[in-house]
C-alpha positions in Angstrom: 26.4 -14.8 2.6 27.0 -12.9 -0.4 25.4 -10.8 -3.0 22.6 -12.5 -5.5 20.8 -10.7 -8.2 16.6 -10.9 -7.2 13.0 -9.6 -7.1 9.4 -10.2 -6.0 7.2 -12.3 -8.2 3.1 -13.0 -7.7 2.3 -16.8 -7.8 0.6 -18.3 -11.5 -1.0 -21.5 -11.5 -0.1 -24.3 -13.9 -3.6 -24.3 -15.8 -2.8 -20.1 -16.2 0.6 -20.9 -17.2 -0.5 -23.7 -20.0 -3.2 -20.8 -21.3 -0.6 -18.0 -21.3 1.9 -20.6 -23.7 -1.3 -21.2 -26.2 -1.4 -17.7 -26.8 2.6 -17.6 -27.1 2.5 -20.6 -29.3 -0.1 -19.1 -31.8 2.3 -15.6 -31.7 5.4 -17.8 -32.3 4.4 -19.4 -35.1 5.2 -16.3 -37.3 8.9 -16.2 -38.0 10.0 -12.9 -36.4 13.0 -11.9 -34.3 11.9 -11.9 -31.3 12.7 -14.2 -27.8 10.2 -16.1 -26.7 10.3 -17.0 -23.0 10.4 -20.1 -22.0 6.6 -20.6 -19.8 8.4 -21.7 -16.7 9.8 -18.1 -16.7 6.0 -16.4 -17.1 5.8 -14.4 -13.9 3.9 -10.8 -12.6 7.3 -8.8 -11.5 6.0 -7.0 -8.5 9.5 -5.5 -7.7 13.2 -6.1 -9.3 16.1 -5.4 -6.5 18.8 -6.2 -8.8 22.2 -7.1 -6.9 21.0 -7.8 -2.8 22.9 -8.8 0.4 21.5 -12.1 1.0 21.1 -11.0 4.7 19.4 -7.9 3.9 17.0 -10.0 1.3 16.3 -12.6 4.3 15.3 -9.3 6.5 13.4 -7.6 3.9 11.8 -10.9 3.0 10.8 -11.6 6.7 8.9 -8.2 7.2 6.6 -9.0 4.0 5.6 -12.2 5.6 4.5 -10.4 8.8 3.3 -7.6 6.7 1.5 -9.4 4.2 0.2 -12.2 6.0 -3.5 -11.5 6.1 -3.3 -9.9 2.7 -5.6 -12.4 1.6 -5.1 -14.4 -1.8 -6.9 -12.9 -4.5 -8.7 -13.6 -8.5 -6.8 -12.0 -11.1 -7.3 -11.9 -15.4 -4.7 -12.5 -17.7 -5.8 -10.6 -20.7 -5.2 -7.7 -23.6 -1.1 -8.2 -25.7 0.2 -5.1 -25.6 4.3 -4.0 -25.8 6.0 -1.5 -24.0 7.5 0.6 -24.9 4.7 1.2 -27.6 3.7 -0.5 -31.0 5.3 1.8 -33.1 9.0 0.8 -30.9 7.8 -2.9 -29.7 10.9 -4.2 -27.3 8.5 -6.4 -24.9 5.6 -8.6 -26.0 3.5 -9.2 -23.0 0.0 -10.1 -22.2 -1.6 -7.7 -19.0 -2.9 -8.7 -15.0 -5.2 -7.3 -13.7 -8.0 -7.5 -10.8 -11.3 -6.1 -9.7 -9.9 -4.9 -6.5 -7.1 -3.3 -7.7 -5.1 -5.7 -4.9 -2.2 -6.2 -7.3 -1.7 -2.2 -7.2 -1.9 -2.6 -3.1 0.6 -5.5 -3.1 3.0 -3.5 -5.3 2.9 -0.5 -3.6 3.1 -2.4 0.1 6.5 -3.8 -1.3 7.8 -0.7 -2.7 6.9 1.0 0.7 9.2 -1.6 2.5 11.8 -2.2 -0.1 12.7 2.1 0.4 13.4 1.2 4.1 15.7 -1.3 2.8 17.5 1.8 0.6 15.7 0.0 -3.0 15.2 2.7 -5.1 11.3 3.1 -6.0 10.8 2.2 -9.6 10.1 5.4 -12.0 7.9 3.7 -14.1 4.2 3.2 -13.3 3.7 0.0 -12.2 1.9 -2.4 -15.0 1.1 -5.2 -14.3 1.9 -7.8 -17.1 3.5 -11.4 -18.1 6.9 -11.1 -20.8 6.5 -13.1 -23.5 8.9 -12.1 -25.8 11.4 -9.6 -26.6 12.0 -8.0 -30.0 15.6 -8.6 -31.2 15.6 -7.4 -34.2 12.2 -6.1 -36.8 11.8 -9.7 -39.1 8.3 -10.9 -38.7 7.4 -8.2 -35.9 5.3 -6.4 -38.0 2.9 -9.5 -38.3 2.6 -10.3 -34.9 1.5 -6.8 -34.3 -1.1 -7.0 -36.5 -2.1 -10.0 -34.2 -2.0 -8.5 -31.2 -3.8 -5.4 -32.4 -6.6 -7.7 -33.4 -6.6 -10.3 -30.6 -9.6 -10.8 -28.8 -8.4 -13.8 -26.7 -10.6 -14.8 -23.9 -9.3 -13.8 -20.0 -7.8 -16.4 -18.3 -8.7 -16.7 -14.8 -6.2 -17.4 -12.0 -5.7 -16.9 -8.5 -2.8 -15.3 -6.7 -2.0 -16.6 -3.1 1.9 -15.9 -2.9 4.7 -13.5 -3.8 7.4 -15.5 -4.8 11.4 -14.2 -3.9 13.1 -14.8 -7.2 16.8 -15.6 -7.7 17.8 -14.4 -10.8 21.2 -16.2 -12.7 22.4 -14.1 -16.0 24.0 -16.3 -18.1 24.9 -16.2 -21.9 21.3 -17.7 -23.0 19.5 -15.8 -21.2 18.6 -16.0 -17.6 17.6 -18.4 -14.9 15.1 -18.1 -12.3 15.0 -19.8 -9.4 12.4 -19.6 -6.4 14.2 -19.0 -3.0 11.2 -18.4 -0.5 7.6 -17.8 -0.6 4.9 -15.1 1.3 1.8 -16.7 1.7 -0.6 -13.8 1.5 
């Protein structure tokens, strides 16, 4: 076994997922410079590990299952476009998660928890949860589509979220590639 560059990942339906691209479509319709992802790569990062031991990922991975398993799956809203790191510096376009019982905060923080017995270092930004669905390359068009996204009023898309996804992630030239290597019911 050898190294592989990963992270956790909450679940999205198809219908959520088809919703979510709408809203991206509309955005992308504006020439700008900015990368649009591709929807198969729309997904709630609820912890990046970067470079892991495939062993120690298979341990670590094995404890959330135990840990997690009567979690319970759980109703979450995809709404409000934002950017980080602000609108007057947009780098990330992204549309926000969230739920009434704050369990996506609970599910982060239960992975963190474990990950730092694992040596992962805890993130140092807040966690916020949120979908990527584009990245500013350069400042062409950008302006426009943050005049959208200050205006949008875009309904909430319902979903629910009933597994934590361990994410392969493959960097190549275009971009990268992610790949589903296990599942956590919750």
């Amino acid at each position: 076994m050898g190294k592989i560059r990963a992270f956790f990942a909450l679940n999205m339906s198809e219908r959520a997922q088809g919703e979510i691209f709408k809203i991206q479509k509309e955005l992308s319709e504006i020439k700008s410079d900015i990368k649009w992802e591709p929807k198969e790569k729309f997904h709630i990062t609820l912890k990046f590990l970067g470079d892991v031991d495939e062993q120690i990922l298979k341990n670590l991975t094995d404890e959330l299952k135990y840990e997690l398993k009567d979690f319970g799956k759980f109703d979450l809203l995809y709404k409000g476009l934002g950017c980080f790191p602000n609108m007057r510096l947009p780098r990330v376009i992204w549309i926000g998660a969230e739920d009434t019982e704050k369990k996506l905060f609970v599910l982060n923080k239960s992975i963190e928890e474990k990950a730092k017995f694992y040596n992962f270092e805890s993130e140092s930004n807040k966690f916020h949860p949120h979908i990527t669905l584009g990245r500013v390359k350069g400042s062409k068009g950008v302006n426009e589509v943050l005049e959208i996204l200050k205006g949008s009023n875009y309904e909430a898309i319902n979903d629910t979220a009933s597994e934590v996804y361990v994410m392969k992630s493959t960097l190549q030239k275009t971009g990268s590639i992610y790949e589903i290597i296990d599942r956590i019911i919750i």
